[in-house]
C-alpha positions as CSV (number, residue, x, y, z in Angstrom):
1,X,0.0,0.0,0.0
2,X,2.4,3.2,-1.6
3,X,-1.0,5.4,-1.3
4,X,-2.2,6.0,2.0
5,X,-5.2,7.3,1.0
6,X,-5.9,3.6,-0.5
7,X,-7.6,1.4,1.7
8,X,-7.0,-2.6,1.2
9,X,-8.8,-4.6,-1.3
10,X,-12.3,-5.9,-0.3
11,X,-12.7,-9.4,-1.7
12,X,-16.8,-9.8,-3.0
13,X,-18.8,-13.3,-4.1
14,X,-17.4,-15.5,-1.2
15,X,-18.8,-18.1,-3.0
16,X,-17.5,-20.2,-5.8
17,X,-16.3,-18.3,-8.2
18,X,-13.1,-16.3,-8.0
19,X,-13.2,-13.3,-6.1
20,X,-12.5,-9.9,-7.2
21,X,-10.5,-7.1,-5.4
22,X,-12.2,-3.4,-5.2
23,X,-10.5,-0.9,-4.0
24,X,-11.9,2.1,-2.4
25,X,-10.4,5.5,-2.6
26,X,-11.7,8.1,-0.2
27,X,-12.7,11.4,-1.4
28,X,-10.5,14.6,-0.6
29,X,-9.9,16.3,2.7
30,X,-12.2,19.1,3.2
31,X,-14.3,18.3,-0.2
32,X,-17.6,18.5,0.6
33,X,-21.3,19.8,-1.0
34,X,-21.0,22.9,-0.1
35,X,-21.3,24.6,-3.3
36,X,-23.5,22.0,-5.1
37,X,-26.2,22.8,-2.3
38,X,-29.2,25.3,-3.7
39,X,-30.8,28.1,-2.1
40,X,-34.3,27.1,-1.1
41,X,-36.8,29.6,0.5
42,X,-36.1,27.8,4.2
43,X,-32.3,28.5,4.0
44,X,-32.9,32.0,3.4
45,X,-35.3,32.9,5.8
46,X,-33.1,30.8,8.3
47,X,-30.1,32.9,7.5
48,X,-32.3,36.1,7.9
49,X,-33.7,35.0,11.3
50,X,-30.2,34.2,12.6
51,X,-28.9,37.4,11.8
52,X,-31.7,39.1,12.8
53,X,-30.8,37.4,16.0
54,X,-27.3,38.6,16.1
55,X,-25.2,35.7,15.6
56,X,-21.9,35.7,13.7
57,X,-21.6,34.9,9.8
58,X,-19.3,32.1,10.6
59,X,-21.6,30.1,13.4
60,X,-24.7,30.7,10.4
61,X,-22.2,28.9,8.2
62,X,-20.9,26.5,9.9
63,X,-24.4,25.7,11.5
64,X,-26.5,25.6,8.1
65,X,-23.5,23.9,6.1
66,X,-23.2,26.7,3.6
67,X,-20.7,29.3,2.8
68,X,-19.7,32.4,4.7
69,X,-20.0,34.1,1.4
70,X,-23.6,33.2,0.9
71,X,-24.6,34.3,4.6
72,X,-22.4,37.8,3.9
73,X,-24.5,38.1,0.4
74,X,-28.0,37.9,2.2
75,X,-26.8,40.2,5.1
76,X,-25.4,42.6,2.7
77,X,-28.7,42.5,0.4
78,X,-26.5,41.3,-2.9
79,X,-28.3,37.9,-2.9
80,X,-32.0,37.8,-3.2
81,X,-34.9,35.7,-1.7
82,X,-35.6,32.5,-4.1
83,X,-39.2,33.0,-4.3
84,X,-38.7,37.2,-5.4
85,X,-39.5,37.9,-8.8
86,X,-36.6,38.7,-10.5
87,X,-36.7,42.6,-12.3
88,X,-36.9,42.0,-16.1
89,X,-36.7,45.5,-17.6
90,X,-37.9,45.4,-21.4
91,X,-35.4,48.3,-23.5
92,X,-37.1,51.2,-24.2
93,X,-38.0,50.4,-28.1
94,X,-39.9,47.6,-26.8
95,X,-41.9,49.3,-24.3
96,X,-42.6,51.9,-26.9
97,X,-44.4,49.5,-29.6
98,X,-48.4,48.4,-29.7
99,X,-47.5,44.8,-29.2
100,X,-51.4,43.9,-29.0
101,X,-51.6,45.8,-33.1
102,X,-48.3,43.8,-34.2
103,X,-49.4,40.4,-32.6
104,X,-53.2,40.8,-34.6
105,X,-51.4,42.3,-38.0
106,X,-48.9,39.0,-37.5
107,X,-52.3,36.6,-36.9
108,X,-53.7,37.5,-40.1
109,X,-50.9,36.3,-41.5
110,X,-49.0,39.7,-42.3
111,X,-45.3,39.8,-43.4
112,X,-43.4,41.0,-40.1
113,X,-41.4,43.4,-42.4
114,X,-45.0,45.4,-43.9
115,X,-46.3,45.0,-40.2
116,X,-43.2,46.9,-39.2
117,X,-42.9,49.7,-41.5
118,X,-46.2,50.0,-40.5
119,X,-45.7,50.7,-37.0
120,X,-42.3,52.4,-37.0
């Protein structure tokens, strides 16, 4: 055993027929699911109530399993609720046009281009 991470060869099917070695390899130090976690509704209001309560970004970390850059993004305000809307804000060229006129021209089976020069 040169690796020391290896661990010795388990031998499966006791039985009969010849055995076969599998070796099993530990993952990483300090790898864990940190980042491959989401962030659901409950962690969120959990991180606000903690703070709220005046506990330390590190202990909110450490106690919900999720980074101190996560719990510093939701105390700070940079990192939004799940559940909030997110702001889609249309350019001004398409706030400006009479979509309803453009969809009913395009219905009747209107070339986009005439319904265009139309509008414009």
């Amino acid at each position: 055993m040169s690796n020391p991470e290896e661990k010795p060869a388990i031998e499966l099917n006791a039985g009969s027929e010849p055995a076969q070695a599998v070796t099993v390899v530990p993952s990483h130090e300090g790898e864990d699911e940190m980042g491959l976690r989401n962030m659901t509704v409950g962690r969120y209001e959990e991180i606000r109530r903690r703070l709220a309560e005046g506990r330390g970004v590190r202990e909110i970390a450490r106690a919900l399993g999720c980074a101190r850059a996560t719990v510093r993004e939701v105390r700070d305000g940079t990192r939004s609720s799940p559940d909030a809307p997110e702001s889609c804000t249309d350019p001004l060229w398409m706030r400006q046009l009479e979509w309803p006129t453009i969809i009913h021209e395009l219905g009747l089976g209107h070339p986009l281009k005439f319904v265009w020069e139309g509008v414009s």
